[in-house]
PATINU-738207 format. One record per residue (C-alpha): residue in one letter; chain; y, x, z. Coordinates in Angstrom, 3 decimals. Layout:
BEGIN
A	A	Y	X	Z
...
***
This chain:
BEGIN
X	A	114.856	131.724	147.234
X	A	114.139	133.201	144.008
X	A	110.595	134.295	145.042
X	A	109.939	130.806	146.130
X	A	110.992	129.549	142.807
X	A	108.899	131.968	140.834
X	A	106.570	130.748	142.812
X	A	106.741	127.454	142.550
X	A	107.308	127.439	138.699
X	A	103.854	127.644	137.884
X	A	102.881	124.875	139.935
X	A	105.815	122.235	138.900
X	A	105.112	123.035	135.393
X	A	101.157	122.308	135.562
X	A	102.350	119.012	137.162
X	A	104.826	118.220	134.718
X	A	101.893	118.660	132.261
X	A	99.778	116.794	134.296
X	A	102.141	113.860	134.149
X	A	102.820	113.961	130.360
X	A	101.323	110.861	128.474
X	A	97.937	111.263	127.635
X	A	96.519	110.248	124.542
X	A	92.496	110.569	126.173
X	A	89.988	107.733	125.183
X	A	92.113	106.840	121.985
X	A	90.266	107.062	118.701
X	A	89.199	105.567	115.299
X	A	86.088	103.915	114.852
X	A	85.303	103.683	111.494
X	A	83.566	106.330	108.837
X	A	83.918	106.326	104.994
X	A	81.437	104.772	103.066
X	A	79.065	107.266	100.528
X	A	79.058	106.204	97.368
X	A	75.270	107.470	97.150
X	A	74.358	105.631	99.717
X	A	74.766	102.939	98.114
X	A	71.382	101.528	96.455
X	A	71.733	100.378	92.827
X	A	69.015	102.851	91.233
X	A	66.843	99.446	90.541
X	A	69.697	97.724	89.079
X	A	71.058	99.966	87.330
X	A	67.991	101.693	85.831
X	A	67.597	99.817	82.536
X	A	70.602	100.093	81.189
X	A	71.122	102.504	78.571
X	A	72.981	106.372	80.067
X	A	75.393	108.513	78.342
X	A	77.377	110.728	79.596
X	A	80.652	110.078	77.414
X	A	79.953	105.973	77.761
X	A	82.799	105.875	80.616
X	A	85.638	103.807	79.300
X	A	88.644	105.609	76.789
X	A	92.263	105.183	77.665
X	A	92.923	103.037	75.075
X	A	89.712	101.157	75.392
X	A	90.828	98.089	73.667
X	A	90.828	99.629	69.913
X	A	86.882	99.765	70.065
X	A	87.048	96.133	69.231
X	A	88.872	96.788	65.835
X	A	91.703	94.389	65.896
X	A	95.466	96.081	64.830
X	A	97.033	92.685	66.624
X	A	95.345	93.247	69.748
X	A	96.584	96.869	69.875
X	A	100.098	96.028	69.475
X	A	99.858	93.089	71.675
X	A	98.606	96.057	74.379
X	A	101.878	98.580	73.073
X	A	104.046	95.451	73.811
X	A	102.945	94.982	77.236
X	A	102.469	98.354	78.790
X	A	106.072	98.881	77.472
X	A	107.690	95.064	78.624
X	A	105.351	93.760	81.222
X	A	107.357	92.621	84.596
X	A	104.601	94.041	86.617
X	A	104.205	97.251	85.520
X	A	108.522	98.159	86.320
X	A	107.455	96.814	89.222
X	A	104.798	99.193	90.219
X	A	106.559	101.888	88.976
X	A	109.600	100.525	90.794
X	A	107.258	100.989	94.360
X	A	105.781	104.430	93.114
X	A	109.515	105.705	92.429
X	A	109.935	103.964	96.308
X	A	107.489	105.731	97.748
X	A	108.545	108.892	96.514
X	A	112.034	108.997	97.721
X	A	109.920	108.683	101.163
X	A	107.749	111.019	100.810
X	A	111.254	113.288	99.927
X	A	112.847	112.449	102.644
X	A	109.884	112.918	104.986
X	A	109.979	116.599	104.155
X	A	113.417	117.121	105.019
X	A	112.340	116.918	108.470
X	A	110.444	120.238	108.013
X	A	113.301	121.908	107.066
X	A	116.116	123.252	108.376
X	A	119.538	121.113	108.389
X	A	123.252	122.374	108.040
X	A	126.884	120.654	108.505
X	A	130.266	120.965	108.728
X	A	132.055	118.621	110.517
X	A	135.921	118.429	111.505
X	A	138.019	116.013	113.576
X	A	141.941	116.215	114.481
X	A	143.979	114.240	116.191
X	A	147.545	113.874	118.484
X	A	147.797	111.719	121.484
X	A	148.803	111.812	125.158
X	A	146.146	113.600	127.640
X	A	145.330	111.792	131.143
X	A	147.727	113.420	133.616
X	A	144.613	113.703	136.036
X	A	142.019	114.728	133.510
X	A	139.935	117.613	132.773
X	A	143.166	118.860	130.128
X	A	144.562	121.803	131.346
X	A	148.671	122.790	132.217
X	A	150.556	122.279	130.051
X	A	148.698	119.454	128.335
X	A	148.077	117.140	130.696
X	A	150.507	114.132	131.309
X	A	151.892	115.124	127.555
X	A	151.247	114.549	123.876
X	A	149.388	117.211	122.182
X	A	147.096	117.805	118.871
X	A	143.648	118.451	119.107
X	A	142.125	120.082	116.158
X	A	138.211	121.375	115.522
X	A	135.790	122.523	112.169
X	A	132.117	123.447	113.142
X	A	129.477	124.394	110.783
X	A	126.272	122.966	112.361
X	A	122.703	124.578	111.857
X	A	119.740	122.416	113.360
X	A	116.039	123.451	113.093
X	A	113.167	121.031	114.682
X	A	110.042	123.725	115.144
X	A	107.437	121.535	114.481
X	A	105.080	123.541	116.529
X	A	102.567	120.683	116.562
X	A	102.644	119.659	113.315
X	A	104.101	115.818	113.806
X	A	106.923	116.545	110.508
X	A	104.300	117.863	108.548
X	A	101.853	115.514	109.334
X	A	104.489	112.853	108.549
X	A	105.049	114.101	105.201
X	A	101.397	114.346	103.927
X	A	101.057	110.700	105.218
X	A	104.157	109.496	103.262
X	A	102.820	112.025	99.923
X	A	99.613	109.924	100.553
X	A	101.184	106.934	100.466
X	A	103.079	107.963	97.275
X	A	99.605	108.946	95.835
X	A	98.228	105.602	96.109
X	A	101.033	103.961	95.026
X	A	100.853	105.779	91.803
X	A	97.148	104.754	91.403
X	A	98.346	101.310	91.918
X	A	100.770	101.602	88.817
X	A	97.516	102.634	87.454
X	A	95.893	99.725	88.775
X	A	98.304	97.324	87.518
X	A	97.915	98.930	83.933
X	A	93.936	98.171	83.973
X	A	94.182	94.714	85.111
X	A	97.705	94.034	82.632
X	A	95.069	94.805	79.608
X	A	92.486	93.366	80.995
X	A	93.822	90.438	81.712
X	A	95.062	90.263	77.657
X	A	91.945	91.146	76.390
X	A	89.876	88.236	77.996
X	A	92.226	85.874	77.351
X	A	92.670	87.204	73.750
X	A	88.576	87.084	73.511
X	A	88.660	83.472	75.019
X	A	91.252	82.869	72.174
X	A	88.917	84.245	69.292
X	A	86.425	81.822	70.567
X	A	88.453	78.764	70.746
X	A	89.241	79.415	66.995
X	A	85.814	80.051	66.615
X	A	85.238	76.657	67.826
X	A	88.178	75.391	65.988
X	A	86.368	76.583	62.917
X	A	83.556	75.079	63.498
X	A	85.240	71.808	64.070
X	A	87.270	72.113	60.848
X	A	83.980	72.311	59.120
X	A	82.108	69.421	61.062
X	A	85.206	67.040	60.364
X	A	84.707	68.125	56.371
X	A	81.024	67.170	56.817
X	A	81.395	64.011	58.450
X	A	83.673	62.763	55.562
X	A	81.382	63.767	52.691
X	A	78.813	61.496	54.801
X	A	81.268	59.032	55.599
X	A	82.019	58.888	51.364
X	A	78.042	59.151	51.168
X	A	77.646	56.129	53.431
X	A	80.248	53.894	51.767
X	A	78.204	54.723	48.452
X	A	75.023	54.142	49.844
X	A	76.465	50.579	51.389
X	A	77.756	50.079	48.020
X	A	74.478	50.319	46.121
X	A	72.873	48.391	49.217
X	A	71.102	50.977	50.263
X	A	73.108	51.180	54.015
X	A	74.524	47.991	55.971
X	A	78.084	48.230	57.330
X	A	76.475	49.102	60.226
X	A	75.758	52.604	59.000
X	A	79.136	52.733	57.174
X	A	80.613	51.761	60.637
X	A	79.005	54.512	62.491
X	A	80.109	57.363	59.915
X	A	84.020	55.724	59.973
X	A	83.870	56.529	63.953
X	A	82.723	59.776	63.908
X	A	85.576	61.098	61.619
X	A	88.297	60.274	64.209
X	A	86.385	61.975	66.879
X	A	85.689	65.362	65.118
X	A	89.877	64.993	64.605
X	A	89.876	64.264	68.541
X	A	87.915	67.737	69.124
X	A	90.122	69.972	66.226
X	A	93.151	68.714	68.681
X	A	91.833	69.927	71.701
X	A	90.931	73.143	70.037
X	A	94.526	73.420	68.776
X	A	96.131	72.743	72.110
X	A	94.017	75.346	73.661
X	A	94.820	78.330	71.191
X	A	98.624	77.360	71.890
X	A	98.363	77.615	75.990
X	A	96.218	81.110	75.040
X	A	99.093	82.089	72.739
X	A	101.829	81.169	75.113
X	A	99.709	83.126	78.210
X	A	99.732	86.060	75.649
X	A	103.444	86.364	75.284
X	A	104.164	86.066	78.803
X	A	101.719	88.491	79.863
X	A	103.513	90.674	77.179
X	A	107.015	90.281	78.699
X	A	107.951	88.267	75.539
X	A	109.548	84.688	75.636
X	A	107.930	81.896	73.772
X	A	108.645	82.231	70.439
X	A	106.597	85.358	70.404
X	A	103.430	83.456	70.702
X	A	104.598	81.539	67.285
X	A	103.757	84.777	65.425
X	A	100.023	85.319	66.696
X	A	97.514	84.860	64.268
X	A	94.014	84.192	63.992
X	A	92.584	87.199	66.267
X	A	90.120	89.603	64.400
X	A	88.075	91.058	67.362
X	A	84.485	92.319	67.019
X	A	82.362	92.983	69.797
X	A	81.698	96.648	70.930
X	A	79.963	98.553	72.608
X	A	77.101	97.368	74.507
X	A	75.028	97.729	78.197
X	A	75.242	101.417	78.046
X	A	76.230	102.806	81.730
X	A	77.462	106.700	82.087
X	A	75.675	108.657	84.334
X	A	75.876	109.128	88.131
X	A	77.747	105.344	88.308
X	A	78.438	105.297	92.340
X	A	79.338	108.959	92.770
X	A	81.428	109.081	89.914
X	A	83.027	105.881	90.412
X	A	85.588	106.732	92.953
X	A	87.240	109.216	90.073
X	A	87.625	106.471	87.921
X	A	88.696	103.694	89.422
X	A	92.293	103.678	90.183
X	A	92.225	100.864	93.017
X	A	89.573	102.786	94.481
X	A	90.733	105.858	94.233
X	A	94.087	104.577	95.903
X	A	92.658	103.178	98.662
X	A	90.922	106.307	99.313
X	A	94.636	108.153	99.487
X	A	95.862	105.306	102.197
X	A	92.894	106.590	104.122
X	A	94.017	109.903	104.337
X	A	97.554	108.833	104.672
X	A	96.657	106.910	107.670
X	A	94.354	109.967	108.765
X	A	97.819	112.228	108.315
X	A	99.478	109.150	110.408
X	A	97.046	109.789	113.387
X	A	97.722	113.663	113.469
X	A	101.469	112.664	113.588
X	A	100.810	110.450	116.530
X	A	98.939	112.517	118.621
X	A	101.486	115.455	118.091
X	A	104.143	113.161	120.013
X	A	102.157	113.795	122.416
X	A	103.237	117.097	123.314
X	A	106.565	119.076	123.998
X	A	109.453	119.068	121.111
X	A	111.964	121.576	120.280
X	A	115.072	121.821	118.848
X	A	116.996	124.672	117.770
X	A	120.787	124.126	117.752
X	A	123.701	126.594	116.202
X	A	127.284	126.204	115.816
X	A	130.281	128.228	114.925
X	A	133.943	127.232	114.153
X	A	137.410	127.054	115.774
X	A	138.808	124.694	118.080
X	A	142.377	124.417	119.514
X	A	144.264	122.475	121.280
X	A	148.038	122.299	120.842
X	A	150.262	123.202	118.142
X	A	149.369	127.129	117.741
X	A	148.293	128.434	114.433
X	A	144.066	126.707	114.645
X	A	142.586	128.619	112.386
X	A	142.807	132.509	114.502
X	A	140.348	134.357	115.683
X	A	141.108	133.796	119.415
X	A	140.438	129.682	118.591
X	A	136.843	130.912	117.418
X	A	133.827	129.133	119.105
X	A	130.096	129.430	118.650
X	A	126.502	129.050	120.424
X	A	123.053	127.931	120.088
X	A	121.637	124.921	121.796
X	A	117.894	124.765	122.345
X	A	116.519	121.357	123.691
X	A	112.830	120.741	125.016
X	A	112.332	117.237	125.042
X	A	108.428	116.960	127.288
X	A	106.945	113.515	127.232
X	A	106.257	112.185	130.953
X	A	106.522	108.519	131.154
X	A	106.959	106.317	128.448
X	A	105.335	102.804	129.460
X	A	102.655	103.186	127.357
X	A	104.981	103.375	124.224
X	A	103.014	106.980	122.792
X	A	99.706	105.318	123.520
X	A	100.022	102.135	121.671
X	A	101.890	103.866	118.674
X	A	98.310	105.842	118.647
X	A	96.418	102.862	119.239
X	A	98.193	100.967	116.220
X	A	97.215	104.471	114.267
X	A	93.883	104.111	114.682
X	A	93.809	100.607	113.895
X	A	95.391	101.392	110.480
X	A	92.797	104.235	109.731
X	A	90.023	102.016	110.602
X	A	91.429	99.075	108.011
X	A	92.094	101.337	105.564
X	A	88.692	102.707	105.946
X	A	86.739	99.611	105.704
X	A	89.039	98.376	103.130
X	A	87.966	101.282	100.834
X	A	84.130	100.731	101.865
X	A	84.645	97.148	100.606
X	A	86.753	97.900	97.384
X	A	83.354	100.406	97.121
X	A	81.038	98.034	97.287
X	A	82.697	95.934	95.510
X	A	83.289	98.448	92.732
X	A	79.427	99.310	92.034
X	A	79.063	95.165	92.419
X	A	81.395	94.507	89.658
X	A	79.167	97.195	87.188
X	A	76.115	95.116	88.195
X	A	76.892	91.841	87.678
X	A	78.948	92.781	84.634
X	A	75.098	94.661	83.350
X	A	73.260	91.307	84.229
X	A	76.220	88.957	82.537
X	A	75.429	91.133	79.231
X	A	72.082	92.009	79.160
X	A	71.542	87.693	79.818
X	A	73.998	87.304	77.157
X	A	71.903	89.172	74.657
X	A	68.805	86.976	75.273
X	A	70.637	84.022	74.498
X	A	72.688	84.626	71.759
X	A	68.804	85.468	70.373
X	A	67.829	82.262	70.785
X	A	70.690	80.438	70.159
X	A	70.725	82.483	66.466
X	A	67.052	81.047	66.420
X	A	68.423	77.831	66.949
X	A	71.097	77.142	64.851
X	A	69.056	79.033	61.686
X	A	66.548	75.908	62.634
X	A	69.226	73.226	63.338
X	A	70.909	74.000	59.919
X	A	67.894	73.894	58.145
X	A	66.835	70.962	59.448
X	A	70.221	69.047	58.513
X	A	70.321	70.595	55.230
X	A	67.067	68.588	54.740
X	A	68.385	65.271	56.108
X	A	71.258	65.398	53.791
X	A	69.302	65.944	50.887
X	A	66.969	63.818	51.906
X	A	69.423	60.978	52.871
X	A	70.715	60.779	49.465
X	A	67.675	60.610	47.849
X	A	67.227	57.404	50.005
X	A	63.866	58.944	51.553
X	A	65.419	58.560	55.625
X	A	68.332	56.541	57.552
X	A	71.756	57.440	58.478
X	A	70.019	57.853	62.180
X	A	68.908	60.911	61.419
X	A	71.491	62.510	59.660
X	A	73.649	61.810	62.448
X	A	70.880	63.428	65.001
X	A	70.604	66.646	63.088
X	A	74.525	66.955	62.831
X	A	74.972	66.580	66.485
X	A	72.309	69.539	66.981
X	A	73.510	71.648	64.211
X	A	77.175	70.958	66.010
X	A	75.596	71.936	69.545
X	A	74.107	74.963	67.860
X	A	77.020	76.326	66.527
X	A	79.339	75.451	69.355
X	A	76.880	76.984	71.801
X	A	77.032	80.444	69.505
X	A	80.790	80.426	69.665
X	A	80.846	80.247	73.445
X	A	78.268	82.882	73.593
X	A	80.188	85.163	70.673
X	A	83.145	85.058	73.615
X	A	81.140	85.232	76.793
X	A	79.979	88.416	75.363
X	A	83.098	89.685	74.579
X	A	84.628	89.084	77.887
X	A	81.502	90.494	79.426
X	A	82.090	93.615	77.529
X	A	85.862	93.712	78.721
X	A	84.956	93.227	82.433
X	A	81.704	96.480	82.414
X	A	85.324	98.119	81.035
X	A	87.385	97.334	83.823
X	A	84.424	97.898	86.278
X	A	84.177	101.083	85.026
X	A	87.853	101.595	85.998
X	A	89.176	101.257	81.965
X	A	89.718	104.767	80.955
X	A	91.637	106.181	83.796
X	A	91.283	109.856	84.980
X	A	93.121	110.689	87.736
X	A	96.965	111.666	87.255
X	A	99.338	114.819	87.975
X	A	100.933	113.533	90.769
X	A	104.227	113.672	90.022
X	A	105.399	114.571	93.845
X	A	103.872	117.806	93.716
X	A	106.826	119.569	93.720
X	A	107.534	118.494	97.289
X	A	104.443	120.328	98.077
X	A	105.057	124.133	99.809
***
């Protein structure tokens, strides 16, 4: 019988292997995207190269403004949305700790004791059964999983790649905090730019109103005329409280992106900002992006966390042990339970072999592929998307430029030219008509190089956070959980 069995073993175990679930025909389907691969040589070959011209830390202090700075020290130290990130990264890294203790052996002690009556018929031995007896026991417990496919460990990098992006994301959340202030803190400097210039136009329009009324007086100008200068005061008073309202919302948006209530926004002044920089790129823009870009750079780590994901799956796969030992006393009645003849002990290996499981190992694979492949293309299009954002940040400044040329062309011209109609209107040599027609173009002038002062500025703030806003790449702070 036991030559037949010997036998036989070989056999029944290539069957049982046979019959295990198969993970065969199951795979990903996408590939990474290469950042060189991507064309933007053309694009990209006018602008200005230096090497040091990626983004600094604290990017922000390039444009010379000590109120912007602290409004960026207030917010990286009160914004909601940065305790929140760091709330997930801190998240994420009690996972990724609790991950490896599956790699690792386990021990326990555990005790029970009770008193009670025993069945009569039961598996109690004379002279307990049919009577009331204690029941006392203390084991220390030592458990080991082997792991010989690598499923815990493959667990754990997933989770410590998941931990990884999350702390890019805190990262992430920092770039686009500032950002976010700095545009709206540029669109700010231009609406008081504005309001400037409609301070100054509402001064104008009254010395030509008084100019009018003198004119009409000496009957050079008809009430017409006078008429015509009266309206235009209210509306230049019209425009300085639209102006006003707007710096107010910017104000308010400031101290709430700051983690400040209201009043805060009370005590910002006049912002000071000067545009910096310019269209200068640093060198090797799509390889090097990836390293400085912390959403890209994060997605990149839920790739290989969902890589690490796969390994885990297929490794269910196959056969799992467990290594079991114990050792403590038991007794049962009332002698003395801690003696050497109530000692107990033994080890308990288990081999758990996967046969049939309905499908469930082969859809948990399925659903890990599925995840690779998003989080692949996800990365290709944050990629893409990346080297997009440098480009049409380059175009937005380098079109900028040209204009604000012209438009300093213009408004040189346009204030000459109603200069000259003032003078020349009282001197009595040309109408009101005109006067009012060079105003409005020195007014569209001047408006139109306010809106291009902060177009620029924001331009310059978004090349900033397309070039991923000073970050370099963090010591992970879970590498202790690293063998």
């Amino acid at each position: 019988m036991n030559r037949t069995l010997r036998l036989l073993l070989p056999a029944i175990s290539a069957a049982l292997l046979a019959a295990c679930a198969s993970s065969r025909g199951l795979h990903a389907r996408s590939t990474l995207q290469d950042p060189d691969q991507l064309q933007a040589q053309r694009t990209l070959q006018a602008a200005r190269i230096d090497a040091a011209a990626w983004p600094q830390p604290q990017w922000w202090q390039a444009f010379g403004d000590p109120q912007l700075d602290r409004l960026m020290d207030e917010a990286l130290a009160g914004n909601p949305d940065l305790r929140i990130a760091d709330a997930r990264l801190r998240q994420a890294l009690a996972l990724a700790a609790a991950a490896d203790t599956t790699r690792k052996p386990g021990a326990e002690i555990s005790g029970q004791g009770a008193a009670g009556r025993f069945a009569q018929n039961g598996f109690i031995p004379p002279p307990y059964n049919g009577a009331w007896a204690g029941f006392e026991q203390i084991n220390a417990m030592l458990s080991w999983n082997l792991d010989l496919w690598g499923k815990n460990r493959a667990t754990y990098e997933s989770a410590v790649g998941t931990a990884r992006a999350a702390q890019l994301d805190s990262q992430a959340a920092r770039l686009t905090l500032t950002v976010s202030i700095a545009r709206i803190y540029a669109q700010m400097a231009g609406d008081y730019q504005q309001l400037d210039i409609a301070n100054d136009t509402l001064k104008q329009r009254q010395q030509i109103l008084d100019l009018t009324r003198q004119r009409n007086h000496e009957g050079l100008d008809s009430m017409m005329e006078v008429r015509q200068a009266e309206a235009a005061v209210p509306a230049a008073r019209e425009q300085i409280g639209l102006l006003v309202e707007s710096t107010e919302q910017a104000r308010n948006a400031l101290a709430a992106l700051i983690g400040a209530g209201p009043d805060r926004a009370l005590t910002i002044q006049h912002p000071q900002i000067q545009a910096a920089g310019g269209d200068v790129l640093p060198t090797s823009v799509p390889s090097e992006l990836l390293g400085h870009r912390p959403d890209l750079l994060a997605q990149r780590w839920r790739v290989e966390a969902a890589a690490r994901g796969i390994a885990a799956a297929h490794a269910d796969f196959y056969p799992n042990v467990n290594l079991i030992a114990f050792a403590g006393f038991q007794n049962l009645g009332t002698a003395a339970f801690l003696t050497w003849a109530n000692r107990q002990y033994g080890v308990a290996p288990a081999i758990t072999l996967p046969l049939f499981d309905a499908g469930r190992r082969r859809a948990a694979l399925a659903g890990r592929d599925a995840d690779y492949d998003a989080a692949v293309e996800q990365y290709n299009k944050a990629l893409d998307e990346g080297l997009h954002d440098v480009a049409d940040a380059l175009t937005a400044m380098r079109s900028l430029d040209l204009l604000r040329r012209d438009a300093h062309d213009g408004l040189t011209t346009a204030q000459q030219a109603y200069d000259l109609a003032i003078a020349r209107y009282r001197e009595g040599l040309t109408n009101h008509l005109n006067v009012l027609s060079t105003e409005s173009q020195l007014l569209s002038q001047r408006t139109l190089n306010a809106q291009l002062s902060a177009q620029t500025l924001i331009a310059t703030i978004d090349l900033t956070r397309a070039l991923g806003g000073g970050f370099t790449p963090p010591v992970a702070a879970f590498e202790e959980h690293h063998p």
